[in-house]
C-alpha positions in Angstrom: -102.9 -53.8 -102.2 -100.4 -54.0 -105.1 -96.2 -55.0 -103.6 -94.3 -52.2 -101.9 -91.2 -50.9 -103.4 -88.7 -52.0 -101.0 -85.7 -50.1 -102.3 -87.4 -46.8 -102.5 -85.6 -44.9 -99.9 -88.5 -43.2 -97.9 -90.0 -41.6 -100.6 -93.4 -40.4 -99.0 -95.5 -41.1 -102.5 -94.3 -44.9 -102.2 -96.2 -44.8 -98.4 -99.1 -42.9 -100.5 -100.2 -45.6 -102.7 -100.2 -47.9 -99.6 -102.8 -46.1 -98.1 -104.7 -44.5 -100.7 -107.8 -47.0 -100.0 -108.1 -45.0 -96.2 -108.0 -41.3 -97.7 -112.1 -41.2 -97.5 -111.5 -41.9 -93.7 -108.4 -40.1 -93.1 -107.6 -36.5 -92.8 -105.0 -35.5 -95.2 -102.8 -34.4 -92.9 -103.0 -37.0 -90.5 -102.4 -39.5 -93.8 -99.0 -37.2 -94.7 -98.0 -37.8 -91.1 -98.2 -41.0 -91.5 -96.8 -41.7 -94.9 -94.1 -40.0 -93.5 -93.3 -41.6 -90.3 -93.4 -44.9 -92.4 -91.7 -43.7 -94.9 -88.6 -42.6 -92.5 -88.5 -46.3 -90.4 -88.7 -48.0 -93.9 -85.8 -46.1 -95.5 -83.5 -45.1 -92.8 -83.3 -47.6 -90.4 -84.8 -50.4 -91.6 -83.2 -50.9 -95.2 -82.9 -54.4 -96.7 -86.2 -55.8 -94.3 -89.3 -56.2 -95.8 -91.9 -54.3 -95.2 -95.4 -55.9 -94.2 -98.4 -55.0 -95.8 -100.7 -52.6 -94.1 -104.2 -54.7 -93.0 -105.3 -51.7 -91.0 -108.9 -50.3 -90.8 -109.6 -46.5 -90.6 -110.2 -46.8 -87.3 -107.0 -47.7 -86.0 -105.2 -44.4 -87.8 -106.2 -42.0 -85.4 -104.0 -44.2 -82.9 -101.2 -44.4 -85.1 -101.4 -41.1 -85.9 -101.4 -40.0 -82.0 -98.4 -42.6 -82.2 -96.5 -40.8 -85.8 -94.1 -38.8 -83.7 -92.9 -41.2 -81.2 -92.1 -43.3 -84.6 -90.2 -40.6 -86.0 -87.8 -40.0 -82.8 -87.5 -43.8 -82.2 -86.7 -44.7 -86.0 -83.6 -41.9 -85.1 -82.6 -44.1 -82.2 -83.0 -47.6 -84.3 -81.0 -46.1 -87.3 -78.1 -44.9 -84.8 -77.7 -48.3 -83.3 -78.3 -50.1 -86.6 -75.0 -47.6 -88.1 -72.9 -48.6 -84.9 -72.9 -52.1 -85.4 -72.4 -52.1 -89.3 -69.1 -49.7 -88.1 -68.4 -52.0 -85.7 -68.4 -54.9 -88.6 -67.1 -52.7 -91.1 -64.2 -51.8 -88.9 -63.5 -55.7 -88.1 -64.0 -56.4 -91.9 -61.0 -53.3 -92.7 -58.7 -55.3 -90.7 -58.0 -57.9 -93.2 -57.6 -60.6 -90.3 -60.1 -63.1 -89.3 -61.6 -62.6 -86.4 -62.1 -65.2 -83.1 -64.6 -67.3 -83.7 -66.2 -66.3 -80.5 -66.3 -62.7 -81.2 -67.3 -63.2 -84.7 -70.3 -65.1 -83.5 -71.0 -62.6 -80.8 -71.2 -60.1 -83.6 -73.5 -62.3 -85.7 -75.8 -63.2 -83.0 -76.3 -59.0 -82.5 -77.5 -58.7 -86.4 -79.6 -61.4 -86.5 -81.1 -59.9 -83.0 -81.5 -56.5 -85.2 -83.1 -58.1 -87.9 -86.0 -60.2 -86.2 -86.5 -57.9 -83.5 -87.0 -55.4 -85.6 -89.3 -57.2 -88.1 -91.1 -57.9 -84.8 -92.0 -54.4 -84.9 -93.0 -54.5 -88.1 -95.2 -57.3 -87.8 -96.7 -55.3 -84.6 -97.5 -52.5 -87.0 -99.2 -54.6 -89.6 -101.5 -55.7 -86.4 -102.2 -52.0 -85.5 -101.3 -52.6 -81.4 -99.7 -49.0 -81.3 -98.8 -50.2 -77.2 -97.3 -52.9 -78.0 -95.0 -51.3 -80.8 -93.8 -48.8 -78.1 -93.4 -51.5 -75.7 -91.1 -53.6 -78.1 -88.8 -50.1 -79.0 -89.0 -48.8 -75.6 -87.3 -53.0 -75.0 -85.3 -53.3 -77.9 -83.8 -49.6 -77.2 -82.9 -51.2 -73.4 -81.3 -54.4 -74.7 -79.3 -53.0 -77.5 -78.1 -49.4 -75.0 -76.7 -52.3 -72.9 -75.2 -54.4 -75.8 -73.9 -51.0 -77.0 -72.4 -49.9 -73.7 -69.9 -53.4 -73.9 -69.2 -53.2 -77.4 -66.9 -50.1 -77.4 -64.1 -51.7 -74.8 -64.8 -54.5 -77.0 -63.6 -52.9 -80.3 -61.0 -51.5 -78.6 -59.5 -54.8 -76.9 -59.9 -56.4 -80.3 -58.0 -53.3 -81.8 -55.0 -53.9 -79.0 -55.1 -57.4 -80.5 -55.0 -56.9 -84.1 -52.0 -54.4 -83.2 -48.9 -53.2 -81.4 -49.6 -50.1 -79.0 -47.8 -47.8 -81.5 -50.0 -48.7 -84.5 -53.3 -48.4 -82.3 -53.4 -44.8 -82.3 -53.6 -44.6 -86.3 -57.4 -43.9 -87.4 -58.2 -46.0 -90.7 -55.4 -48.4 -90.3 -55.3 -51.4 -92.7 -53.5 -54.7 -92.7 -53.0 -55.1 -96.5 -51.1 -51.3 -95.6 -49.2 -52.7 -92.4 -48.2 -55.7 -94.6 -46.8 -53.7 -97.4 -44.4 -52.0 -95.1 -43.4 -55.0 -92.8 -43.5 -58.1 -95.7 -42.7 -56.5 -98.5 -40.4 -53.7 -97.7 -38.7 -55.1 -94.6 -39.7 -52.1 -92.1 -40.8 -53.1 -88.5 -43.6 -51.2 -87.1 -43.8 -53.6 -84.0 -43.2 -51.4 -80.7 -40.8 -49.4 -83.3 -40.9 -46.7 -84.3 -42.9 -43.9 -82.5 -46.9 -44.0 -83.7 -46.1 -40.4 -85.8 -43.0 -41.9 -87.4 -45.1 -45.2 -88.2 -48.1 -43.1 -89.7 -45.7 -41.4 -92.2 -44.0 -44.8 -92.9 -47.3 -46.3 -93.9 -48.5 -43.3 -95.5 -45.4 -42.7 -98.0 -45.7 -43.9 -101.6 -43.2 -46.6 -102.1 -40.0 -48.1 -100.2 -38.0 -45.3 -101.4 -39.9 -42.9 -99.5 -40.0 -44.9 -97.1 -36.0 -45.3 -96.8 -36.0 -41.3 -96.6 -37.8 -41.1 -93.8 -35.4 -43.8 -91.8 -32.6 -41.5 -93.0 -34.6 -38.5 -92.1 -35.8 -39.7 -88.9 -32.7 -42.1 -87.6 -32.0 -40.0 -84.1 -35.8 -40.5 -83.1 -36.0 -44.1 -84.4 -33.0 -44.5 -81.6 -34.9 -43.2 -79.1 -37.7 -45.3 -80.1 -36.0 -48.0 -80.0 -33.9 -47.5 -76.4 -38.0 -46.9 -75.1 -38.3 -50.5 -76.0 -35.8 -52.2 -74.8 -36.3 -50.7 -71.9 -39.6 -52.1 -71.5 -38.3 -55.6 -72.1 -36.7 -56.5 -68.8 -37.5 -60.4 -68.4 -34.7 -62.6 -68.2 -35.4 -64.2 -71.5 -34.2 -60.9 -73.3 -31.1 -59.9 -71.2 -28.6 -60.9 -73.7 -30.3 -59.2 -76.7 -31.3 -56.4 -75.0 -27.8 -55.7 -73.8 -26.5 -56.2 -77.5 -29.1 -54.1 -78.7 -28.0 -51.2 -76.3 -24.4 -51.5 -77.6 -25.4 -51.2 -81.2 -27.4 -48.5 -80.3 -24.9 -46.8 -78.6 -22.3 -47.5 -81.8 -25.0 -45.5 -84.1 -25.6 -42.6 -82.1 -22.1 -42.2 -81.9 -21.2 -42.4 -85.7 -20.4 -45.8 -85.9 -23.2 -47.1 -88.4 -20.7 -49.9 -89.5 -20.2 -51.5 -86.2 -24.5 -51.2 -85.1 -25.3 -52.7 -88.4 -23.2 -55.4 -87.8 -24.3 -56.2 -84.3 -28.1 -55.6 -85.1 -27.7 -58.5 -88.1 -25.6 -61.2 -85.0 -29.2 -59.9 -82.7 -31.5 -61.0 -85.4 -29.9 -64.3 -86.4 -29.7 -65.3 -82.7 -32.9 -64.7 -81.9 -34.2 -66.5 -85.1 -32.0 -69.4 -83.9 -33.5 -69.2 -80.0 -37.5 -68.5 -81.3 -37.6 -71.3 -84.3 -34.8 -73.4 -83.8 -34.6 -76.1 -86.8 -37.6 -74.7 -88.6 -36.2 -70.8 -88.8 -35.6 -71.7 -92.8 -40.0 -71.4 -92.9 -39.3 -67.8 -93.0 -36.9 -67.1 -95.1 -36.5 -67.6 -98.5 -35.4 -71.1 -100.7 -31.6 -70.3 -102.3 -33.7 -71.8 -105.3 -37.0 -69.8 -105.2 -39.2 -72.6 -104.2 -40.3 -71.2 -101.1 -43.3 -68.6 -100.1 -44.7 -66.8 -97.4 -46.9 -69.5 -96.5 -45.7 -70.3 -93.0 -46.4 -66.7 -92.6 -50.2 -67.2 -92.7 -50.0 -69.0 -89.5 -49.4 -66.3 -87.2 -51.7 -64.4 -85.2 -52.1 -60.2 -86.4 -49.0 -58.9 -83.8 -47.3 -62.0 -84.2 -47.6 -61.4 -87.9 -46.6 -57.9 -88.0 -42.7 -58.7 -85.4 -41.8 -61.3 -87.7 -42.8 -60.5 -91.1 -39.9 -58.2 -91.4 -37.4 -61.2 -91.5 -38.5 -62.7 -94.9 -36.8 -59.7 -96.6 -33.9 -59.1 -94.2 -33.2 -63.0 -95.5 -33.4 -62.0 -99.0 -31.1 -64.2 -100.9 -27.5 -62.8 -101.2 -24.6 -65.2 -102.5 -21.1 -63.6 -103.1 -19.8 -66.6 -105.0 -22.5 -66.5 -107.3 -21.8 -62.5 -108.6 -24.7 -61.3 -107.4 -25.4 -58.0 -106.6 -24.7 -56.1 -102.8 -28.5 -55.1 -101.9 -29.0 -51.3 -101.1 -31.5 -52.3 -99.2 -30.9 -53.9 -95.1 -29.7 -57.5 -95.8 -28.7 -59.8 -92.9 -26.9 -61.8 -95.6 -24.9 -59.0 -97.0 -24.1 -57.7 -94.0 -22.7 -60.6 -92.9 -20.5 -61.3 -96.4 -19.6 -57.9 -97.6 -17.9 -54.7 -96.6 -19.2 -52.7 -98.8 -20.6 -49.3 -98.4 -23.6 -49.9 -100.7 -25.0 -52.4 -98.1 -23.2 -50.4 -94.9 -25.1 -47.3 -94.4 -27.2 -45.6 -91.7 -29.8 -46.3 -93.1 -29.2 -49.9 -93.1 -28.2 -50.4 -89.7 -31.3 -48.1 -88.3 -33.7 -50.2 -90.0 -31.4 -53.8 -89.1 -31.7 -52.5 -85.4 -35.6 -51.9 -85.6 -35.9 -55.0 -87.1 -33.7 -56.3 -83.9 -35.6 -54.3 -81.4 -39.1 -55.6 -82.5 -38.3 -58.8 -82.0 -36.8 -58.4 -78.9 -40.0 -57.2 -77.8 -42.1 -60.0 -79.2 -39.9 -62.2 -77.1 -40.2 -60.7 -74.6 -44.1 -60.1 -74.6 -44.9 -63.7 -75.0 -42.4 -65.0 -72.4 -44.2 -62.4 -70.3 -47.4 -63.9 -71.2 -46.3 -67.6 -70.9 -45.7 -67.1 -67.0 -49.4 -65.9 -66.7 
């Protein structure tokens, strides 16, 4: 017999010209049936494997013809769990973070099991043992329900590590979009703010936007942040988290100047505490000649609590002339006065920025005492 189109798609006159040689045996109808059934597992569940030549004599299509149905409903059940655990690598491949080795090679281990088991069907086709082809679905079906039925909490605990429990909620979420926000424009989204308030940040075209909806949304964002800090009550976080409250309670009562101020001392002491001599990683060179490197070697959360800093520490010197940043600047907020880098804004944003760490802190100390 001549070699079968593999990337047809099911096409039922592909599965014709295989069996053409059996029509003088075969009803037509029964031939159809089975075209069909063929033509279904080939395209739909079993794309990319190749398919085995047919070495079948006429007498063994009745059986597979008494058999043509129970293909069609379990091809349905071997497509469905072929489509979960492409989503499941698909979903793990969107986060833009590698993944544990141990996890990953859980993952890999599962495909490979797809692939030869079922090209062990396959080859129990090209034999013509209709029993044992149930048999192996009826098998493969158990092993992979079970697999299944531990992969879900799996995705999701893998989801609570690749995130704070504010971003988790978000459907579609990226790291190359979480990155933009937190790296690039100096927004936390760790713990703070609220997961509706987070979804519009990431969602908004551009830092300006972005600012907007800190202005927009400051009184909430204050809330937000007063929910954290109330979660953080180890000892390692007492000082900050007693700061923080103050600052908090400065903006809420109209006194944006004072929180800002307050939220940039939190930030720079808890720099000081966390990294001690090698805090300078993670913030810019005076002269340019440092990147984001050190960056890379954080873990997803830690990642997304820290990244803020490298453009809080943006580069600000008065005595060289140059510019106040509009934008939250620890530096400028510790060197000027002026009302282009004091805003509320500003100081909402400098005390997520504080709060998120705080947070962090306090999570891993948590963590260190088992």
């Amino acid at each position: 017999m001549g070699e079968e189109d593999t990337h047809d798609s099911g096409a039922e006159g592909k599965g014709s010209s295989q069996l053409s040689g059996f029509s003088a045996h075969v009803s037509p109808q029964l031939q159809t049936q089975i075209n069909r059934s063929i033509g279904i597992i080939k395209g739909s569940a079993l794309s990319g494997l190749k398919m085995p030549n047919l070495g079948l004599n006429a007498s063994l299509f009745k059986d597979m013809g008494s058999t043509a149905k129970i293909f069609e409903s379990q091809q349905k059940t071997l497509a469905s769990i072929l489509k979960t655990n492409s989503d499941s690598l698909s979903f793990i491949k969107g986060t833009g973070i590698k993944m544990p080795q141990g996890a990953m090679s859980a993952l890999k281990l599962n495909q490979d099991f797809l692939g030869s088991y079922t090209q062990s069907i396959l080859n129990s086709v090209d034999l013509g043992v209709s029993d044992t082809v149930n048999r192996a679905i009826a098998q493969f079906a158990s092993i992979q329900a079970d697999w299944l039925k531990h992969l879900a909490p799996t995705l999701a605990n893998l989801k609570r590590s690749f995130y704070p429990e504010n971003l988790q909620p978000i459907d579609g979420l990226r790291f190359e979009s979480v990155q933009e926000v937190v790296m690039s424009d100096g927004i936390p989204l760790y713990g703070v703010p609220r997961t509706s308030i987070a979804q519009a940040l990431l969602e908004a075209d551009g830092r300006g936007r972005r600012r907007e909806i800190l202005g927009r949304r400051w009184r909430s964002i204050s809330e937000d942040c007063r929910v954290v800090l109330n979660s953080c009550q180890s000892l390692a976080t007492k000082a900050f988290r007693d700061s923080a409250r103050a600052a908090l309670d400065a903006l809420d009562a109209g006194y944006y100047q004072a929180a800002q101020a307050l939220a940039g001392s939190i930030i720079d002491a808890i720099l000081n505490m966390y990294f001690g001599s090698e805090r300078t990683k993670y913030t810019p060179h005076p002269a340019g000649k440092r990147t984001t490197a050190a960056y890379e070697e954080f873990g997803n959360r830690q990642f997304i609590a820290f990244a803020p800093i490298w453009t809080t520490y943006q580069q600000f010197h008065v005595n060289q002339g140059d510019s106040i940043p509009s934008t939250f600047s620890r530096n400028a907020t510790a060197h000027t006065v002026s009302p282009r880098q004091y805003n509320r804004r500003n100081a909402i944003q400098g005390l997520m920025v504080a709060c998120s760490l705080i947070l962090r802190v306090h999570e891993e100390h948590e963590a260190s005492r088992g």
